[in-house]
C-alpha positions as CSV (number, residue, x, y, z in Angstrom):
1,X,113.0,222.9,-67.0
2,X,109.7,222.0,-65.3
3,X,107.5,222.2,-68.1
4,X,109.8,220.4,-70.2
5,X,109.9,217.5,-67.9
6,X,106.1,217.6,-67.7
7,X,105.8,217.4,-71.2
8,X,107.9,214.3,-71.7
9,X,107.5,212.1,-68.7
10,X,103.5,213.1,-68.1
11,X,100.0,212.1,-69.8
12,X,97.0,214.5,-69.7
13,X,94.7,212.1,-67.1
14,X,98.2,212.5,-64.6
15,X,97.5,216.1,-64.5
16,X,94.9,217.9,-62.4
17,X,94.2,221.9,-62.8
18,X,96.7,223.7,-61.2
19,X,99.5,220.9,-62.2
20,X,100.3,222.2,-65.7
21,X,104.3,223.1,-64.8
22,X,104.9,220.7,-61.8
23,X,106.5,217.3,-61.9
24,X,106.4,214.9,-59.5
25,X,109.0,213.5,-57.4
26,X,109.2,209.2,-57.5
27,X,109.5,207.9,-53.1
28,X,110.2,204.7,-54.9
29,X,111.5,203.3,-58.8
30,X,110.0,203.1,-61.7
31,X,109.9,199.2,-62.4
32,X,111.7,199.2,-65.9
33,X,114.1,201.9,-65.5
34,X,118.0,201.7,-64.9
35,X,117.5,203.0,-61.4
36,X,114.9,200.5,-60.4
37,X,117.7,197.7,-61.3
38,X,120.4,199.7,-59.8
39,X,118.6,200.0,-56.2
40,X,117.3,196.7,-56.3
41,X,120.6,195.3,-57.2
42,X,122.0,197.6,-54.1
43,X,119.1,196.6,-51.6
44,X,119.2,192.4,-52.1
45,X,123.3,192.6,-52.1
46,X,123.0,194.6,-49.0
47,X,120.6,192.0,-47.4
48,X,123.2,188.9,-48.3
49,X,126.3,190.7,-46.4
50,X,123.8,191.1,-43.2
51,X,123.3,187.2,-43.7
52,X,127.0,187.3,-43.8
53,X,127.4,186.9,-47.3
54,X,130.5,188.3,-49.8
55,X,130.7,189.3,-52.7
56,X,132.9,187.6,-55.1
57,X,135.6,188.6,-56.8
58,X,135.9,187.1,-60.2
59,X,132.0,188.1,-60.3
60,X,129.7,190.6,-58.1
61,X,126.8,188.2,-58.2
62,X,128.1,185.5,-57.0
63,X,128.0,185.3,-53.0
64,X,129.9,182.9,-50.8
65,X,129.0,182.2,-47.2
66,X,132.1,181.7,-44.9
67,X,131.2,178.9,-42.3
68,X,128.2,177.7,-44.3
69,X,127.7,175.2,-47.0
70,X,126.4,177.6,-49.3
71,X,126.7,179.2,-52.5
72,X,124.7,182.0,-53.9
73,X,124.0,183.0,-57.7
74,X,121.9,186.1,-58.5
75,X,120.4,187.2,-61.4
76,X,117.8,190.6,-60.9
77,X,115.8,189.2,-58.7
78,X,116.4,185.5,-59.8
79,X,118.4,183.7,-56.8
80,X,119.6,180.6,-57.1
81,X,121.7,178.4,-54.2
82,X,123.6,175.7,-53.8
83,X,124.6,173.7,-50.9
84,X,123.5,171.8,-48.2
85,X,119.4,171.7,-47.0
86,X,120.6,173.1,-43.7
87,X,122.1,176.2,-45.0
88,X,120.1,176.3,-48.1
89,X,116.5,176.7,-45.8
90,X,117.7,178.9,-43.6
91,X,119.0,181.8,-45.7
92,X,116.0,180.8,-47.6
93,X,113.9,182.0,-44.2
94,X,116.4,184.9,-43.8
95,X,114.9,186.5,-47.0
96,X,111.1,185.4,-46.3
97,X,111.7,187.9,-43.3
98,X,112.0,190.4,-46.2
99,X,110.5,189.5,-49.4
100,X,107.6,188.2,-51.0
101,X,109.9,184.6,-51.9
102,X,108.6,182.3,-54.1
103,X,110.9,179.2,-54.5
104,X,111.9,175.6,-56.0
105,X,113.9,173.1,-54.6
106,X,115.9,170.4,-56.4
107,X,116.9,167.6,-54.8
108,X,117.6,163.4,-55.0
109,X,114.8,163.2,-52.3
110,X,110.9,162.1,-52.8
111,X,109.3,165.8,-51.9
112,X,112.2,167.6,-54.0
113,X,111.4,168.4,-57.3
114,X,113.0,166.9,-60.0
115,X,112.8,169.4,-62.9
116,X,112.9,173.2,-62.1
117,X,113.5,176.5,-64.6
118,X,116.0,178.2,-63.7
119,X,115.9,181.8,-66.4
120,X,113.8,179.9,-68.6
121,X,116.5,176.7,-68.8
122,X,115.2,173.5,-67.8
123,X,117.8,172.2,-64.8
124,X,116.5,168.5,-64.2
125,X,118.1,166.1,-61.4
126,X,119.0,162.9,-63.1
127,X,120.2,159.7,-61.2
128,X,123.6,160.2,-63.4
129,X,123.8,164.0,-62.1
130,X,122.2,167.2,-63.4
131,X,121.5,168.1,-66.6
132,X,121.0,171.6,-68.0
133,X,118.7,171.9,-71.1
134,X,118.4,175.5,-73.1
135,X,115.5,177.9,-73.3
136,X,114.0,176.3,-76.4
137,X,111.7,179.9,-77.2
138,X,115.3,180.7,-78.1
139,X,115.5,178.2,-81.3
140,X,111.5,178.4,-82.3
141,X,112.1,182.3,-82.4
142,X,114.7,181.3,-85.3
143,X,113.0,178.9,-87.1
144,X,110.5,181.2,-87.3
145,X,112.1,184.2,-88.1
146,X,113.6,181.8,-90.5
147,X,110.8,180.5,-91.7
148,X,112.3,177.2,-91.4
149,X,109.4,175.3,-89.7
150,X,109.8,171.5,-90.8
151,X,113.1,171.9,-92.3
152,X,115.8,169.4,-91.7
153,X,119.0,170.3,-90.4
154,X,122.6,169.6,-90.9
155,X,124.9,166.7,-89.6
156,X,128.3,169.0,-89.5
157,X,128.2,172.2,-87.3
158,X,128.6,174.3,-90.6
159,X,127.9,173.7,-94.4
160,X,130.3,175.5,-97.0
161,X,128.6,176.8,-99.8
162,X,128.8,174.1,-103.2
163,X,130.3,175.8,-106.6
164,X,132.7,178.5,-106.8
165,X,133.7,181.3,-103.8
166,X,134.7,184.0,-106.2
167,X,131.7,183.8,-108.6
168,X,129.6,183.7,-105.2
169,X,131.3,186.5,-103.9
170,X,131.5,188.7,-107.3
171,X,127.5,188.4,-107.7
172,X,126.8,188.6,-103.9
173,X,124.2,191.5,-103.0
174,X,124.3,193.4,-99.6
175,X,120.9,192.9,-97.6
176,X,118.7,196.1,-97.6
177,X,118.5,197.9,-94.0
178,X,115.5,195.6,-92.6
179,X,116.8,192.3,-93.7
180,X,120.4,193.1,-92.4
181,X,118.6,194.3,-88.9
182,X,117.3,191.1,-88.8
183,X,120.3,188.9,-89.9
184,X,121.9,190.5,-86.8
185,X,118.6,190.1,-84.7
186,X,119.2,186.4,-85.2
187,X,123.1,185.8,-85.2
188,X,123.1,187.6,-81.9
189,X,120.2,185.5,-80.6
190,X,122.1,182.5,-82.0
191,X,125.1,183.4,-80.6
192,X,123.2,183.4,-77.1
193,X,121.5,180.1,-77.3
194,X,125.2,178.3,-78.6
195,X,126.2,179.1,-74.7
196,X,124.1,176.3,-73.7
197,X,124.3,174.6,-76.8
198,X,128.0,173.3,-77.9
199,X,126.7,171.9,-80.7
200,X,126.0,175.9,-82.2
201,X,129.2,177.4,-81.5
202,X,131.2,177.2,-84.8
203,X,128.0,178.4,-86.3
204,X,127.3,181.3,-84.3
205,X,131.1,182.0,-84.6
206,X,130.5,182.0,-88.8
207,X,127.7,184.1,-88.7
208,X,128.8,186.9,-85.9
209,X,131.6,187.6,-88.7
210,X,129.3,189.1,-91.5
211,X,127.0,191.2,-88.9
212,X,128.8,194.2,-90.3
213,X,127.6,194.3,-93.9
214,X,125.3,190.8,-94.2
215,X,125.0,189.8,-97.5
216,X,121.9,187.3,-99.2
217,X,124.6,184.7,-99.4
218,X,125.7,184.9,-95.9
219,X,121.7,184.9,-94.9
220,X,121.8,181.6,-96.9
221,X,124.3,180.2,-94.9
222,X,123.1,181.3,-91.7
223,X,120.2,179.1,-93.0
């Protein structure tokens, strides 16, 4: 059981004479693996109920603060909190006791910053309010992919094919293997990006329906 461990999990320069069957036991996670994110996960929620934090209910990653102005959103070891400046520096200071914190602060005042990325969205303060703007990578990864660089889009959320349905349908051709991976590689990227962009939905919607068995005709229209 050893040496078949060894075998998988180690490299030649990890090994010095004597170590042929042995494995090593990991004091801490591997960054990358499901246990890393598990234990992490474990040690920052365990850190927020000491600053008197709990858990919520409809969601474990969001944290409420009884007595406090204060509202906590976590993603891995993205944190992001809203409420008052008070509340918001000192739990702030609670977890500099901890961790290696590196932070943002948005805010209406003249040292706050007015635009901050918040998992690669662009959150901007605004004298109207907040506005949220989506991780553009997102849409140049399918223009791209696409190879739609310079095209022009459409005016209506989706564009019905022109002509007959049945004669499109009766010479439709499946897509091979790799072009149907990648039909799904971008409906389920679009599908992502339409959650910060209304204006995708009933497209996304359209083109989650033919991941199954993608067709050239429903790559056309995903176009």
């Amino acid at each position: 059981k050893d040496s078949v461990a060894a075998s998988l999990f180690g490299s030649p320069e990890d090994q010095e004479e004597g170590d042929e069957d042995k494995v090593g036991l990991l004091n801490v996670s591997l960054y990358g693996t499901q246990d890393a994110a598990g234990n992490w996960d474990y040690e920052i929620q365990g850190t927020l109920r000491e600053c008197g934090g709990i858990k919520g209910r409809g969601h474990p990653c969001v944290c409420i603060f009884p007595g406090r102005d204060l509202k906590v959103c976590r993603h891995g070891d993205d944190i992001v909190m809203s409420g008052s400046r008070k509340d918001t520096e000192w739990l702030t200071k609670e977890l500099e006791k901890k961790y290696d914190v590196r932070k943002q602060r948005l805010g209406k005042k003249k040292e706050d910053d007015k635009e901050v990325k918040i998992l690669n969205r662009t959150v901007r303060m605004l004298d109207e309010g907040i506005s949220i703007e989506a991780d553009v990578r997102h849409a140049e990864a399918i223009v791209e992919a696409m190879g739609l660089q310079g095209a022009n889009g459409v005016s209506t959320p989706w564009e019905e094919d022109r002509g007959d349905r049945q004669e499109h349908q009766s010479e439709d051709m499946l897509l091979g293997p790799a072009e149907a991976k990648q039909y799904r590689a971008i409906a389920a990227r679009i599908n992502y990006l339409a959650s910060d962009r209304p204006d995708l939905k009933y497209a996304a919607f359209r083109c989650s329906q033919e991941m199954s068995n993608p067709t050239e005709n429903h790559w056309k229209r995903m176009k």
